[in-house]
CHARMM internal coordinates of N, CA and C (Angstrom, degrees):
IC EDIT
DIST 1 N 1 CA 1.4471
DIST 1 CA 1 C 1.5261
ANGL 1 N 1 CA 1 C 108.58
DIST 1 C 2 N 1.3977
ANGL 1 CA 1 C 2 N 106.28
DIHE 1 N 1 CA 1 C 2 N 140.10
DIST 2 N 2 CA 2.2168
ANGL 1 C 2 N 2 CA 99.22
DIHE 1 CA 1 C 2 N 2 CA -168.63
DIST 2 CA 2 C 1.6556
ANGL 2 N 2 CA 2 C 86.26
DIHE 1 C 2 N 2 CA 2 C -92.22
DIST 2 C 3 N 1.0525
ANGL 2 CA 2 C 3 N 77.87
DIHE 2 N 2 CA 2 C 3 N 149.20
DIST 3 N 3 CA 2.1227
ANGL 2 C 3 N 3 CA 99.19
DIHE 2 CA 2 C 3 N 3 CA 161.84
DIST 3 CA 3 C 1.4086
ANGL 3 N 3 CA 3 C 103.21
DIHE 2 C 3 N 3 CA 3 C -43.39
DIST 3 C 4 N 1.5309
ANGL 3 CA 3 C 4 N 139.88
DIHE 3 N 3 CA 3 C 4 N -38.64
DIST 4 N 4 CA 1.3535
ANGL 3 C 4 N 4 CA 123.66
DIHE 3 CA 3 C 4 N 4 CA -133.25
DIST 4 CA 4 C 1.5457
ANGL 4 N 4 CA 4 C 81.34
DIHE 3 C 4 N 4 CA 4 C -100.13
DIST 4 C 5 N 1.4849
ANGL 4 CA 4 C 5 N 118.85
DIHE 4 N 4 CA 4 C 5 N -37.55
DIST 5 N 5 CA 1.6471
ANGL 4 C 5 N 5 CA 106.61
DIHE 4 CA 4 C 5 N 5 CA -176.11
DIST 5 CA 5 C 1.4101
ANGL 5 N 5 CA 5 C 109.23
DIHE 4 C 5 N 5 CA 5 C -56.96
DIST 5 C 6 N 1.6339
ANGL 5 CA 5 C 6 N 121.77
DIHE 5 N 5 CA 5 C 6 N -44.21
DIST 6 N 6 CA 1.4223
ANGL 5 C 6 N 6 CA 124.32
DIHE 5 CA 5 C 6 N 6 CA 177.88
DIST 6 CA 6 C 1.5123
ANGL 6 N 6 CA 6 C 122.72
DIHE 5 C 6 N 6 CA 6 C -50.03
DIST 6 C 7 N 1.6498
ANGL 6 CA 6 C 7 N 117.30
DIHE 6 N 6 CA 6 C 7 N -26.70
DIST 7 N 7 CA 1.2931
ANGL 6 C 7 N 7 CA 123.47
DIHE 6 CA 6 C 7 N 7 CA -160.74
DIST 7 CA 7 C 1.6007
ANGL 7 N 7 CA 7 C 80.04
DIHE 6 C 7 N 7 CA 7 C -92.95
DIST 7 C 8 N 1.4991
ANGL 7 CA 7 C 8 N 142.31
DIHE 7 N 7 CA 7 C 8 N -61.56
DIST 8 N 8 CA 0.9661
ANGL 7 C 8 N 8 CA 150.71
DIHE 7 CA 7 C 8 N 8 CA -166.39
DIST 8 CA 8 C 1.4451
ANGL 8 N 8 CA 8 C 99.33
DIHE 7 C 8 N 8 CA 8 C -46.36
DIST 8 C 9 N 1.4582
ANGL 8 CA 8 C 9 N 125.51
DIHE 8 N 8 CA 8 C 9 N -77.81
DIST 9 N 9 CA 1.6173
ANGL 8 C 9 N 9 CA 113.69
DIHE 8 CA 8 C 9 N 9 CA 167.47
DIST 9 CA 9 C 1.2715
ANGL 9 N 9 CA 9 C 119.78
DIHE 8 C 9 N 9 CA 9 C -23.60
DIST 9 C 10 N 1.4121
ANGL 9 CA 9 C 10 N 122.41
DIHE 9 N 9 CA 9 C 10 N -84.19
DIST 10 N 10 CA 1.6343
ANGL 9 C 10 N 10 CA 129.90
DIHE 9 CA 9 C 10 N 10 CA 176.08
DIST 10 CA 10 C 1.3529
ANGL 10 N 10 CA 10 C 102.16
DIHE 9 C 10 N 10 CA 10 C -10.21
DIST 10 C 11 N 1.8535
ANGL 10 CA 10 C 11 N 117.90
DIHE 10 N 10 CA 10 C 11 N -74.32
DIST 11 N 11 CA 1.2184
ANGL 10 C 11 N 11 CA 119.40
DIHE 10 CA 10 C 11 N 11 CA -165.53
DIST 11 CA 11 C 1.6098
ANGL 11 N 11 CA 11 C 115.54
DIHE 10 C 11 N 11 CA 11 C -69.54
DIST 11 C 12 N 1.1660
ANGL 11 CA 11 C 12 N 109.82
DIHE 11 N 11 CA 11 C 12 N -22.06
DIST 12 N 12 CA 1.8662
ANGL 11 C 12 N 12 CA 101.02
DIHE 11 CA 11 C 12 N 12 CA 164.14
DIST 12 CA 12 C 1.4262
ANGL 12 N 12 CA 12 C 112.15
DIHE 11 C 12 N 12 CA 12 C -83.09
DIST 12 C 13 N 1.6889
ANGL 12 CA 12 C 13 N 124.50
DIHE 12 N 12 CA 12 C 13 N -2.50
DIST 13 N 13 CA 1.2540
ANGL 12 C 13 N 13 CA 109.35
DIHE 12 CA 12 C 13 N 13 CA 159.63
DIST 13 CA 13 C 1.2164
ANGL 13 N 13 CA 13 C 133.79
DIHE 12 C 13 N 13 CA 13 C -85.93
DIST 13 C 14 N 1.2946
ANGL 13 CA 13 C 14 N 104.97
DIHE 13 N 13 CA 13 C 14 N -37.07
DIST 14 N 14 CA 1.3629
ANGL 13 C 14 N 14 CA 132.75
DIHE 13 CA 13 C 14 N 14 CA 159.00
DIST 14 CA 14 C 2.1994
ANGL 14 N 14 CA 14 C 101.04
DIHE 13 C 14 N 14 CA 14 C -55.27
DIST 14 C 15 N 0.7079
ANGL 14 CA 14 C 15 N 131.89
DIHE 14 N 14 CA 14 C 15 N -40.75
DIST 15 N 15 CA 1.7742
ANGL 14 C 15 N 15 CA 94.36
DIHE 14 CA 14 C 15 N 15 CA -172.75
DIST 15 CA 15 C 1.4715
ANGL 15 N 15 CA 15 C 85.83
DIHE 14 C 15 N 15 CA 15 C -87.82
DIST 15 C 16 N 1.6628
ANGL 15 CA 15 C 16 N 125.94
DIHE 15 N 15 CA 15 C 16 N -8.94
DIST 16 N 16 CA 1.6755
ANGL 15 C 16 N 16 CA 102.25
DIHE 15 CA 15 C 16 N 16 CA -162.92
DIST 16 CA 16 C 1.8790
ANGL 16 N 16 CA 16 C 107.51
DIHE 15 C 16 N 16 CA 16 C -68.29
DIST 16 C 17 N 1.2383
ANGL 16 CA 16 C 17 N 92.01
DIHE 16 N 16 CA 16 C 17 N -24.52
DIST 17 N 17 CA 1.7732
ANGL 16 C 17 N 17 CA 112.12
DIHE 16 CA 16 C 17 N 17 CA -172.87
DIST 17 CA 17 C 1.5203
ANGL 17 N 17 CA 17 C 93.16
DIHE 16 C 17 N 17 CA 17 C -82.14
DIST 17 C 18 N 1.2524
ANGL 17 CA 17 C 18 N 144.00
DIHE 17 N 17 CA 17 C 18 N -70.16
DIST 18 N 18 CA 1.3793
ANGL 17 C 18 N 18 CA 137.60
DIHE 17 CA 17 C 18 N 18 CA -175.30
DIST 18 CA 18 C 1.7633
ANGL 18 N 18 CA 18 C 105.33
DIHE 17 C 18 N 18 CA 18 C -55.76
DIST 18 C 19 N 1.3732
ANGL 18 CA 18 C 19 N 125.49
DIHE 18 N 18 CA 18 C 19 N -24.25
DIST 19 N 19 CA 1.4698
ANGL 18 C 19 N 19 CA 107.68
DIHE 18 CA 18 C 19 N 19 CA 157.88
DIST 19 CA 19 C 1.5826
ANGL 19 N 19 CA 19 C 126.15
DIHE 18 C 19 N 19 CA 19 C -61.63
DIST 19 C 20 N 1.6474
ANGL 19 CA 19 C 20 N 113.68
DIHE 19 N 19 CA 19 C 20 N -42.03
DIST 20 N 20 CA 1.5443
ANGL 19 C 20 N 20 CA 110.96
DIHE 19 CA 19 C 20 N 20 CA -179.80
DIST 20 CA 20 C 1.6299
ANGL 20 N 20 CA 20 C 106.79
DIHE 19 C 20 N 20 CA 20 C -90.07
DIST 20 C 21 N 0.8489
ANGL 20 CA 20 C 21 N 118.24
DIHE 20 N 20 CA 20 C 21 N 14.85
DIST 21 N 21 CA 1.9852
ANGL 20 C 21 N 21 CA 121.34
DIHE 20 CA 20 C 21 N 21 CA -169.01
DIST 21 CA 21 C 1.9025
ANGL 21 N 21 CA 21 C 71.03
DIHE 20 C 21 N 21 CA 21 C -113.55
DIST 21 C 22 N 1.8361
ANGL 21 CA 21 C 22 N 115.05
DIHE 21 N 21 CA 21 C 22 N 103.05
DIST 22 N 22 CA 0.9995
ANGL 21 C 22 N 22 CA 141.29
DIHE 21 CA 21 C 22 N 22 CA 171.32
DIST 22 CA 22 C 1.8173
ANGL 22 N 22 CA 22 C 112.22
DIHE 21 C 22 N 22 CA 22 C -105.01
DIST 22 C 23 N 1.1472
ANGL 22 CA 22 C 23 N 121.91
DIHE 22 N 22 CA 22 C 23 N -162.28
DIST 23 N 23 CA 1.6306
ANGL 22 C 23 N 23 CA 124.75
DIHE 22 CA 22 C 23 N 23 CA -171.94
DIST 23 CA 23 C 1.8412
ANGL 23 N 23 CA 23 C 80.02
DIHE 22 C 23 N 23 CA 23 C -102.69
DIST 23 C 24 N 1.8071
ANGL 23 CA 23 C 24 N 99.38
DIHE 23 N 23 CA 23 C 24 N -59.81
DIST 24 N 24 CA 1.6544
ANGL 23 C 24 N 24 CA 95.76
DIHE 23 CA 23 C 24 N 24 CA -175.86
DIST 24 CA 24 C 1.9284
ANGL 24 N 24 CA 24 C 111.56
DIHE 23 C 24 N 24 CA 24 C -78.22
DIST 24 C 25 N 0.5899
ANGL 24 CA 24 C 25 N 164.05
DIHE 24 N 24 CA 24 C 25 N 20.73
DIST 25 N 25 CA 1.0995
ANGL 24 C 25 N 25 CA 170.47
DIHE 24 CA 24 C 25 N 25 CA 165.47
DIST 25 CA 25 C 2.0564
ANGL 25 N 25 CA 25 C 102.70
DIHE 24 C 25 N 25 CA 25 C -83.89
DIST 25 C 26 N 1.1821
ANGL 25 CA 25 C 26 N 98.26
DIHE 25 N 25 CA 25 C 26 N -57.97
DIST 26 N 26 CA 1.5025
ANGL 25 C 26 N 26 CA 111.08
DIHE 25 CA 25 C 26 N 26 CA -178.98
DIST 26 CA 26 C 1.4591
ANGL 26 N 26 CA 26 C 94.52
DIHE 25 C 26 N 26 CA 26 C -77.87
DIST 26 C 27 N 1.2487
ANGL 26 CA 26 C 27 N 158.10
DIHE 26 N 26 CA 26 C 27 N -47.11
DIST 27 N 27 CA 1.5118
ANGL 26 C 27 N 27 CA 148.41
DIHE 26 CA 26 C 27 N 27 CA -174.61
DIST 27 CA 27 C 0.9763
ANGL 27 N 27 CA 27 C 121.49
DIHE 26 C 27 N 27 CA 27 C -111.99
DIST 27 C 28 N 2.0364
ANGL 27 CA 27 C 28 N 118.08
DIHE 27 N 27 CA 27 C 28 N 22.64
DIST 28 N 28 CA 1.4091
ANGL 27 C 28 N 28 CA 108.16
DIHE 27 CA 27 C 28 N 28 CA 142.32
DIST 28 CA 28 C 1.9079
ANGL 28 N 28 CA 28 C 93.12
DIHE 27 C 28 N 28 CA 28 C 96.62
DIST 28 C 29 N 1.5317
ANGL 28 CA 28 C 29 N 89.99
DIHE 28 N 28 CA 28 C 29 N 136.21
DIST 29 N 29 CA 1.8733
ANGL 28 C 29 N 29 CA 90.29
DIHE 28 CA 28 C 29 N 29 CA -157.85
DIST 29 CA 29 C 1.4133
ANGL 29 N 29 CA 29 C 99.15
DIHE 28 C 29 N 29 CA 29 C -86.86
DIST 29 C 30 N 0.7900
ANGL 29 CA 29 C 30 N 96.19
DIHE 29 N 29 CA 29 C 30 N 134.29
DIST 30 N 30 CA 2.1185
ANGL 29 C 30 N 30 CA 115.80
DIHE 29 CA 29 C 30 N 30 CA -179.33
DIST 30 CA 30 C 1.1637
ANGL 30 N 30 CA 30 C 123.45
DIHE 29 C 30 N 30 CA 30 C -97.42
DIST 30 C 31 N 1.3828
ANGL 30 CA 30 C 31 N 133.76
DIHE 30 N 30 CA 30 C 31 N -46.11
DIST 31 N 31 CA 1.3210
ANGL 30 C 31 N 31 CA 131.92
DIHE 30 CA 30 C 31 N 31 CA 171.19
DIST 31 CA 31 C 1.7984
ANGL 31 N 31 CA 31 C 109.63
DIHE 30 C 31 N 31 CA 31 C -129.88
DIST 31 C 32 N 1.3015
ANGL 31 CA 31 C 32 N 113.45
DIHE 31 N 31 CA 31 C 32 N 160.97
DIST 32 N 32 CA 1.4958
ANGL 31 C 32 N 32 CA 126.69
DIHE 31 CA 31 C 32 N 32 CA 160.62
DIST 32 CA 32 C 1.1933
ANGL 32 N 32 CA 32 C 112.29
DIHE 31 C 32 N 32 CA 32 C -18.01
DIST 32 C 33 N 1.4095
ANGL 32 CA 32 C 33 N 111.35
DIHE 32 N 32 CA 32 C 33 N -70.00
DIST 33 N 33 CA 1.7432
ANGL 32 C 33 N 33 CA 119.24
DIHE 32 CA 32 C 33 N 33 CA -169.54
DIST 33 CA 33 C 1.6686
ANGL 33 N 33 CA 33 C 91.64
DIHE 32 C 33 N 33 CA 33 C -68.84
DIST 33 C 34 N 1.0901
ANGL 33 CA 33 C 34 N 135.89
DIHE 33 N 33 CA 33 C 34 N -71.11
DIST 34 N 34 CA 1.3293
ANGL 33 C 34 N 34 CA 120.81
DIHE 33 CA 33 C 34 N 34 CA -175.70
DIST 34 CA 34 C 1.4626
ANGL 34 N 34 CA 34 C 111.33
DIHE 33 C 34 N 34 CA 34 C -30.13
DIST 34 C 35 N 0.8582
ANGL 34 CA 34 C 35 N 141.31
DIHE 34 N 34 CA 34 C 35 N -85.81
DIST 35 N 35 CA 1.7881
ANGL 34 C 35 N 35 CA 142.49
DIHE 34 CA 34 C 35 N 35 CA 149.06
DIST 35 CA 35 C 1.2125
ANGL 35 N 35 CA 35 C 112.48
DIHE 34 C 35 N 35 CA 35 C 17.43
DIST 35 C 36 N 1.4771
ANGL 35 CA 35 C 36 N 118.25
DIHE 35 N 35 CA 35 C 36 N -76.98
DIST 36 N 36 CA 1.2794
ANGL 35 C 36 N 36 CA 124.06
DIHE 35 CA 35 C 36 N 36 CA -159.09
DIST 36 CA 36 C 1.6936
ANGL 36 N 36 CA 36 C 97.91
DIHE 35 C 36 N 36 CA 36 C -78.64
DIST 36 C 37 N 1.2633
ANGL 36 CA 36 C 37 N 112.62
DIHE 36 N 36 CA 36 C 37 N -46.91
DIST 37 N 37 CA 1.6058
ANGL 36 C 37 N 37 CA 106.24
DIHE 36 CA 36 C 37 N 37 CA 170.54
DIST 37 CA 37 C 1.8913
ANGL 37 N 37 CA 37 C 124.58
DIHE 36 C 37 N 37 CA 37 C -57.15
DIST 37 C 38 N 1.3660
ANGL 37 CA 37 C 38 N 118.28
DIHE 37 N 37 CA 37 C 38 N -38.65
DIST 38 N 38 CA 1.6999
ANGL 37 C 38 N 38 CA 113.63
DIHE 37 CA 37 C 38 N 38 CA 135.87
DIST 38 CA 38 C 1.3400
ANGL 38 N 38 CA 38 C 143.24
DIHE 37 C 38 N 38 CA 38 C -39.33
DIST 38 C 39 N 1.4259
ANGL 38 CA 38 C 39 N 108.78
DIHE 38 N 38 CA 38 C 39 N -15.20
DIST 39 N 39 CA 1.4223
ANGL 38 C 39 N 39 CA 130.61
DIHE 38 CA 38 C 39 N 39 CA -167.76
DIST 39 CA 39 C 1.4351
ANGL 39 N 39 CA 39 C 98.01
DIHE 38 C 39 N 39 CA 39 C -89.55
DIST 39 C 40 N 1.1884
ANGL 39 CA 39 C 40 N 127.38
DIHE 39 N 39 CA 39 C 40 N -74.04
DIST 40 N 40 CA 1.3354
ANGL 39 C 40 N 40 CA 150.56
DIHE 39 CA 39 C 40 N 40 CA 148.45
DIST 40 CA 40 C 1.3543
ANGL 40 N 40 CA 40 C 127.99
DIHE 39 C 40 N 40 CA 40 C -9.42
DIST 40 C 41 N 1.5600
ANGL 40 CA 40 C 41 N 116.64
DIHE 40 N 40 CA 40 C 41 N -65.81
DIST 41 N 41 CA 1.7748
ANGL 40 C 41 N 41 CA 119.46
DIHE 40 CA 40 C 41 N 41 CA 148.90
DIST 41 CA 41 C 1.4025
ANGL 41 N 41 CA 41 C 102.50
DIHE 40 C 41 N 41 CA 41 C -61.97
DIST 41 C 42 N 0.8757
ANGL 41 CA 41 C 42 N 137.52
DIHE 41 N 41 CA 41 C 42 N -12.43
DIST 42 N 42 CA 1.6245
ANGL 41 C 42 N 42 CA 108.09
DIHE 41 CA 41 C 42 N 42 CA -168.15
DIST 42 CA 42 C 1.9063
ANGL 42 N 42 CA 42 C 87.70
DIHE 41 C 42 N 42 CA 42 C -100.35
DIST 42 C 43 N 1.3472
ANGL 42 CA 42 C 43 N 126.50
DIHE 42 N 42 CA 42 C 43 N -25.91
DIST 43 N 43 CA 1.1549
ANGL 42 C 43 N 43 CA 107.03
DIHE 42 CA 42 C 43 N 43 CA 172.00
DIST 43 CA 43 C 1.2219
ANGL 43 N 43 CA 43 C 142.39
DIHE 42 C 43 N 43 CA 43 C -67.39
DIST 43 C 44 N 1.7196
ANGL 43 CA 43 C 44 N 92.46
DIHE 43 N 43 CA 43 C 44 N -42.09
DIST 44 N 44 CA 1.6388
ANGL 43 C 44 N 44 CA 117.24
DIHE 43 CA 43 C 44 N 44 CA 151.68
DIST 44 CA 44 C 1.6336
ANGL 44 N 44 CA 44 C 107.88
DIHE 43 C 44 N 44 CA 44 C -18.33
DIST 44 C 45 N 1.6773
ANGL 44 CA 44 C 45 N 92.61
DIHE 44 N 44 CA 44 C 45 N -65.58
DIST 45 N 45 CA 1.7881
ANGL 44 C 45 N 45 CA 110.57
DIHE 44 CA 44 C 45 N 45 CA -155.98
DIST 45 CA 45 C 1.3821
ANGL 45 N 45 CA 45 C 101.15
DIHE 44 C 45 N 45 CA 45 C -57.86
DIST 45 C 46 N 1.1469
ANGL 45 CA 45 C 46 N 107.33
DIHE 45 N 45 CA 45 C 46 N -21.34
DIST 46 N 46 CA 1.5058
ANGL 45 C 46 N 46 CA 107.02
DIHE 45 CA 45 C 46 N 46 CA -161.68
DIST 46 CA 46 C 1.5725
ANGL 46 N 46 CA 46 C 120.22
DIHE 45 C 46 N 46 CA 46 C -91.36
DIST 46 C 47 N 1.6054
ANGL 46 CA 46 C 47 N 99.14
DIHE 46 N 46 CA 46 C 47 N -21.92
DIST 47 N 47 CA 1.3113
ANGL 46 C 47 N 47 CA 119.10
DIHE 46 CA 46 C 47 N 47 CA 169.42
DIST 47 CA 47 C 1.3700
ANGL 47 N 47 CA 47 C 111.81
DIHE 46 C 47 N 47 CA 47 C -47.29
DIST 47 C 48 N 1.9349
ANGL 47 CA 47 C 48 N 94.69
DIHE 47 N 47 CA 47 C 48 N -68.64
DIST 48 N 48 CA 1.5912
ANGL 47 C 48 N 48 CA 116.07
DIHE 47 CA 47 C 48 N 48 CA -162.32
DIST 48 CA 48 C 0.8873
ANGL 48 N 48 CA 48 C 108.77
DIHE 47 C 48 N 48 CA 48 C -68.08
DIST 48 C 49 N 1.8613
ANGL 48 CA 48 C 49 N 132.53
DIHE 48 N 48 CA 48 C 49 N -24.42
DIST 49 N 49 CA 1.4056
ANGL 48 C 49 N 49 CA 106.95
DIHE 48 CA 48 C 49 N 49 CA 178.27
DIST 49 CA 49 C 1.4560
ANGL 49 N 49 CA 49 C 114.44
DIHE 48 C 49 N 49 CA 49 C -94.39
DIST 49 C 50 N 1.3353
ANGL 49 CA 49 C 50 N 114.55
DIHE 49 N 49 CA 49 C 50 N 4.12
DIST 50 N 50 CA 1.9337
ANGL 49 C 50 N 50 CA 121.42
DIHE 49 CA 49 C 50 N 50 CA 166.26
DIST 50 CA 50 C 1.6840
ANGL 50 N 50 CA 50 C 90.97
DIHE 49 C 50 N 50 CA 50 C -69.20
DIST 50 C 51 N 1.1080
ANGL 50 CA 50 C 51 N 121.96
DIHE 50 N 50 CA 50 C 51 N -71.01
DIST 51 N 51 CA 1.8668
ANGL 50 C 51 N 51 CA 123.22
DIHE 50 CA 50 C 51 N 51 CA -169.35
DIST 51 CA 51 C 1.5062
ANGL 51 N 51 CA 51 C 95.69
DIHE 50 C 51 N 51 CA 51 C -39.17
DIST 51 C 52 N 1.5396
ANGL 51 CA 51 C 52 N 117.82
DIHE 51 N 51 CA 51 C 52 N -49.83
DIST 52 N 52 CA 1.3480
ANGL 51 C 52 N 52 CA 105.45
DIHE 51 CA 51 C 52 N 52 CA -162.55
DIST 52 CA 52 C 1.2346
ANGL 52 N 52 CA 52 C 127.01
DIHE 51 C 52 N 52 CA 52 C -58.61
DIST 52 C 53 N 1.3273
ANGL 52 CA 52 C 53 N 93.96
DIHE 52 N 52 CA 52 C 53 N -47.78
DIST 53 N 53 CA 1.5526
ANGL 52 C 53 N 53 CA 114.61
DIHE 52 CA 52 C 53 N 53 CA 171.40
DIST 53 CA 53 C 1.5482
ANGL 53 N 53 CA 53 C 129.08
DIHE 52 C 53 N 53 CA 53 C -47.69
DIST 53 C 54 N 1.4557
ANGL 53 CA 53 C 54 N 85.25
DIHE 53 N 53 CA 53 C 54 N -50.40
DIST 54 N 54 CA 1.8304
ANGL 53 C 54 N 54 CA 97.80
DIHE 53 CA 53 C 54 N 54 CA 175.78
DIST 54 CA 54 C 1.7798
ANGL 54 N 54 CA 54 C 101.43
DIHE 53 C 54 N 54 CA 54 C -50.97
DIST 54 C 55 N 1.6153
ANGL 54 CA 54 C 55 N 99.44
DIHE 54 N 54 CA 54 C 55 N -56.83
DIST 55 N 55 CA 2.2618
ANGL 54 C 55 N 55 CA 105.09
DIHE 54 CA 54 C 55 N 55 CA -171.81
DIST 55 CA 55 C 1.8049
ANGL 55 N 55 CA 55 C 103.04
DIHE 54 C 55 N 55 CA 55 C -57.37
DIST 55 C 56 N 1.3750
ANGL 55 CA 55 C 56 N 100.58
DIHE 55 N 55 CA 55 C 56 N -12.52
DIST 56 N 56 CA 2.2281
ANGL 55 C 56 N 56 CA 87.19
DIHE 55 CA 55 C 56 N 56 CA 179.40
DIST 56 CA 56 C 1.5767
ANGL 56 N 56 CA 56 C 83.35
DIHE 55 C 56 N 56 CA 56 C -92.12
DIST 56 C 57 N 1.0511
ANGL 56 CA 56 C 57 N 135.13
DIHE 56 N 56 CA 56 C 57 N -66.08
DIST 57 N 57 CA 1.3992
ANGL 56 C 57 N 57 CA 136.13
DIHE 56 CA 56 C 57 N 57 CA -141.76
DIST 57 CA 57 C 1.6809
ANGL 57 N 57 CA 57 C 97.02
DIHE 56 C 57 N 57 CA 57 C -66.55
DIST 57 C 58 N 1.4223
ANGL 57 CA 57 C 58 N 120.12
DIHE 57 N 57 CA 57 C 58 N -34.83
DIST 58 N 58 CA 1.4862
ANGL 57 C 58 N 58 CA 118.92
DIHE 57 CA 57 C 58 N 58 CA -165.33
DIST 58 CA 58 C 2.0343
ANGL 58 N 58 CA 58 C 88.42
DIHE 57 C 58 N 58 CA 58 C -80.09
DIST 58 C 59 N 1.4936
ANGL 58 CA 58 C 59 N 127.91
DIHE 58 N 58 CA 58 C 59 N -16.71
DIST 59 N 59 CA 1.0680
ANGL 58 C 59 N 59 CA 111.98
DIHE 58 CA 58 C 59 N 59 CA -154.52
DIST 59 CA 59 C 2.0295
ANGL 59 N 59 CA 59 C 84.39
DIHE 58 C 59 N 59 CA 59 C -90.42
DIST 59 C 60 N 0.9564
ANGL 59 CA 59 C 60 N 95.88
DIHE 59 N 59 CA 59 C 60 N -54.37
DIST 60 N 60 CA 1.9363
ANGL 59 C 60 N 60 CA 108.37
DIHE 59 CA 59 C 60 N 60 CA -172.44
DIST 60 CA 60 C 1.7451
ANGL 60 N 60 CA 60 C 105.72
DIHE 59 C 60 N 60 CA 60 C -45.97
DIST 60 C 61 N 1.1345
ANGL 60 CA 60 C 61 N 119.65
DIHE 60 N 60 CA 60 C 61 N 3.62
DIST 61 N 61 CA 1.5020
ANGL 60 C 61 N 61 CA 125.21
DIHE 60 CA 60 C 61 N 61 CA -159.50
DIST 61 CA 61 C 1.8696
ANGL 61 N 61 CA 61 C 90.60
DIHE 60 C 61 N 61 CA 61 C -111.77
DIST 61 C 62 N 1.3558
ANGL 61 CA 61 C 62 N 101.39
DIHE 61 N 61 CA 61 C 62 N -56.21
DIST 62 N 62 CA 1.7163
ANGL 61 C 62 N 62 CA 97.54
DIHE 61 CA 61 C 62 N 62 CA 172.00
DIST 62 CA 62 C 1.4613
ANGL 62 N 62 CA 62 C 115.37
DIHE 61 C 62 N 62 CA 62 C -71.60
END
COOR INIT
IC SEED 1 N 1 CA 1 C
IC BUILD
């Protein structure tokens, strides 16, 4: 596996976490819309790190 795919992962893990690391997320959900807008990044998050996972696991297989 080259370094550059590893650095490339890291850095799509790293913004996937700086996308759901919010102002309300870190101080605790306050209203409805806060909620439903947590709901949303965290699905996002949840997406990108299933894709991610699948591109390491599909890479460790070759």
């Amino acid at each position: 596996m080259e370094k550059d795919q590893l650095s490339l992962w890291h850095e799509q893990l790293i913004a996937i976490i700086k996308d759901v690391n919010t102002p309300h997320t870190l101080g605790g959900i306050t209203n409805e819309a806060n909620r439903a807008h947590d709901a949303r990044l965290a699905r996002r998050a949840l997406d990108q790190l299933i894709i991610l996972s699948e591109e390491i696991n599909a890479q460790r297989e070759e």
